[in-house]
C-alpha positions in Angstrom: 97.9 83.5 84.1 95.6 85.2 86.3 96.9 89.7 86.2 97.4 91.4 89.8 97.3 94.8 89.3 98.6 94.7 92.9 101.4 92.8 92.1 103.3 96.2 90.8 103.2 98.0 94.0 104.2 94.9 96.0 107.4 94.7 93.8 107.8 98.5 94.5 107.5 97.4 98.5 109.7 95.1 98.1 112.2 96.7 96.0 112.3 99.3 98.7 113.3 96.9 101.1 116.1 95.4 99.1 117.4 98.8 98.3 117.5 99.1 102.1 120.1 96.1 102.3 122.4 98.1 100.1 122.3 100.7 102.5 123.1 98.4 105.5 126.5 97.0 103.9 127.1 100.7 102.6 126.8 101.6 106.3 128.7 99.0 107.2 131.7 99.5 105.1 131.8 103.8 105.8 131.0 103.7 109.8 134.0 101.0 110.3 137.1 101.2 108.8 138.6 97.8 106.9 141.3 96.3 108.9 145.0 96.6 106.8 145.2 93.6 104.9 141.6 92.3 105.7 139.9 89.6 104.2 136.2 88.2 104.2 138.0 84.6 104.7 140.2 85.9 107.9 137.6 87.7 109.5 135.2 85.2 109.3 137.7 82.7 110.8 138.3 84.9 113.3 134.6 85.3 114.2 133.9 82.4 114.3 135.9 82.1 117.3 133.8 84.7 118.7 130.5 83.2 120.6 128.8 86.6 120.1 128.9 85.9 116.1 127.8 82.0 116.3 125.0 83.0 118.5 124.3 85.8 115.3 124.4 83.2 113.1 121.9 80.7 114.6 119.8 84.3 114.6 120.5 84.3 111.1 119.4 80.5 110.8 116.6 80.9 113.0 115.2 84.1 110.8 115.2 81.8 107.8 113.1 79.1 108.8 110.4 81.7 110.2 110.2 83.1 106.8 107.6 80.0 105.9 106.1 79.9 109.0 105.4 83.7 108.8 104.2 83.3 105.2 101.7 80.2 105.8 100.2 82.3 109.0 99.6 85.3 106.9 98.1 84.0 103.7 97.5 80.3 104.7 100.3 78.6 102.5 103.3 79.2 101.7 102.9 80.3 98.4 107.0 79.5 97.4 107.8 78.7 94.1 109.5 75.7 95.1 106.6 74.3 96.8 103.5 73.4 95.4 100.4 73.7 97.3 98.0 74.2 94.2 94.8 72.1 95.3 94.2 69.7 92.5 90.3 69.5 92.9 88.4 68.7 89.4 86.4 70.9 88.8 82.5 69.9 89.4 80.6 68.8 85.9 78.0 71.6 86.3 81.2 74.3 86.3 80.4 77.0 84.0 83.6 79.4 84.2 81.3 82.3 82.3 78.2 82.6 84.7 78.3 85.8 85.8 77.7 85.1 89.5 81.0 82.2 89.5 83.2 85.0 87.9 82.2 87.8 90.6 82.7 85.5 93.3 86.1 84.6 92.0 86.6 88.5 91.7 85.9 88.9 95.6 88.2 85.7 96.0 91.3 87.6 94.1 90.4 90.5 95.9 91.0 88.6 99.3 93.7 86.2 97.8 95.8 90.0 96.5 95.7 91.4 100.4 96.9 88.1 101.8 99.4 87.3 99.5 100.6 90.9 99.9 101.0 90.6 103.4 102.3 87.4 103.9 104.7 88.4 101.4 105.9 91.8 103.3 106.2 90.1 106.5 108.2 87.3 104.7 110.6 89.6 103.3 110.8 91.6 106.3 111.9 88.8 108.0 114.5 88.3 105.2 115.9 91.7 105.9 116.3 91.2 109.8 119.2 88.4 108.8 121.1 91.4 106.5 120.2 93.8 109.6 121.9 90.9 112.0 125.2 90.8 110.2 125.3 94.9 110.6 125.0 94.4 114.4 127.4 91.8 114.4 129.9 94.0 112.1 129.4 97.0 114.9 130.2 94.5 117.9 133.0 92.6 116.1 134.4 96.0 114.2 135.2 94.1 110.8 133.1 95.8 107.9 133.2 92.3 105.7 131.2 90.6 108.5 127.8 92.3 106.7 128.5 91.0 103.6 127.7 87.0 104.3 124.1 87.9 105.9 123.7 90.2 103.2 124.0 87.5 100.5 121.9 85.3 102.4 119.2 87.8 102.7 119.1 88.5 99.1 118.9 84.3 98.3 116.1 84.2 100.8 114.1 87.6 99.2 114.7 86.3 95.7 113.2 83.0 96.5 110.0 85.2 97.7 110.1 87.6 94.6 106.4 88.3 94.0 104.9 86.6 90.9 101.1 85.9 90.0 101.6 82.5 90.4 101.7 83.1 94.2 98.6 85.0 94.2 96.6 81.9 92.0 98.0 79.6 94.6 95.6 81.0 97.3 92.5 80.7 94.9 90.6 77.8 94.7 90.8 75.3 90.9 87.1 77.4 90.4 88.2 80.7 91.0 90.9 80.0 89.3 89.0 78.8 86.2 86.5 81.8 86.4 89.3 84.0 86.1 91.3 82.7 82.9 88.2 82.6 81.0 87.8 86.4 81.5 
């Protein structure tokens, strides 16, 4: 596995952001009282009604498939772990993973593959908060405090599926630099 010292403070970023989310549905629930006898079930059926929340919720829909378009313009991939998009070159026979010169050029290559990865993966998750940011507006407009809470879980689903892992950063390296790199 190839070690991103990065890789920590991107978590850190992105834990930030997630903590944010809590904060959202915390605002949420204090700046609008709960209807008596309110349910997530009734005030979603009676939203739904409302064209202000289905045109929040193709918003919603419409900030979740930017997410991988956002990520393959930053870094060039997506770099998902549901999708692979590893190239599967062999390596060439004259590949010698300990030359000196192959492992400093697969140094510069983590070094660019690291900043990429990190900012594909901020604007990714970013764009993952926006959906839990939607359903706050939508729980202002509508006054109903359980609104936030659907767009919250589906924010969450769509950051955890972009959780930073080294296995994202390896994905923008090429089979060499990857090899250079595991035989450090």
């Amino acid at each position: 596995m190839i070690s991103s010292p990065n890789l920590g403070t991107l978590r850190v970023i992105v834990g930030g952001l997630l903590a944010s989310q809590f904060t959202f549905v915390l605002v949420a629930f204090v700046a609008v009282p709960v209807p008596e006898g309110a349910s997530i079930t009734a005030g979603l059926a009676e939203a739904m009604g409302d064209i202000k929340a289905k045109g929040f919720g193709i918003s919603a829909l419409m900030m979740t498939a930017f997410i991988p378009f956002i990520r393959k313009l930053t870094m060039g991939k997506m770099c998902l772990p549901f999708i692979n998009e590893n190239d599967s070159m062999p390596l060439p026979d004259d590949f010698d993973p300990t030359d000196q010169t192959v492992i400093k050029q697969a140094l510069e290559a983590l070094k660019v593959a690291q900043s990429r990865y990190q900012q594909g993966t901020i604007a990714g998750i970013a764009s993952a908060e926006s959906i839990c940011i939607i359903g706050l507006v939508l729980t202002f407009l509508l006054q109903h405090p359980l609104l936030v809470l659907p767009f919250f879980a589906w924010s969450l689903i769509c950051i955890g599926l972009q959780w930073p892992n080294e296995n994202g950063v390896a994905t923008l390296l090429t089979p060499q630099a990857q090899a250079a790199l595991g035989h450090r």
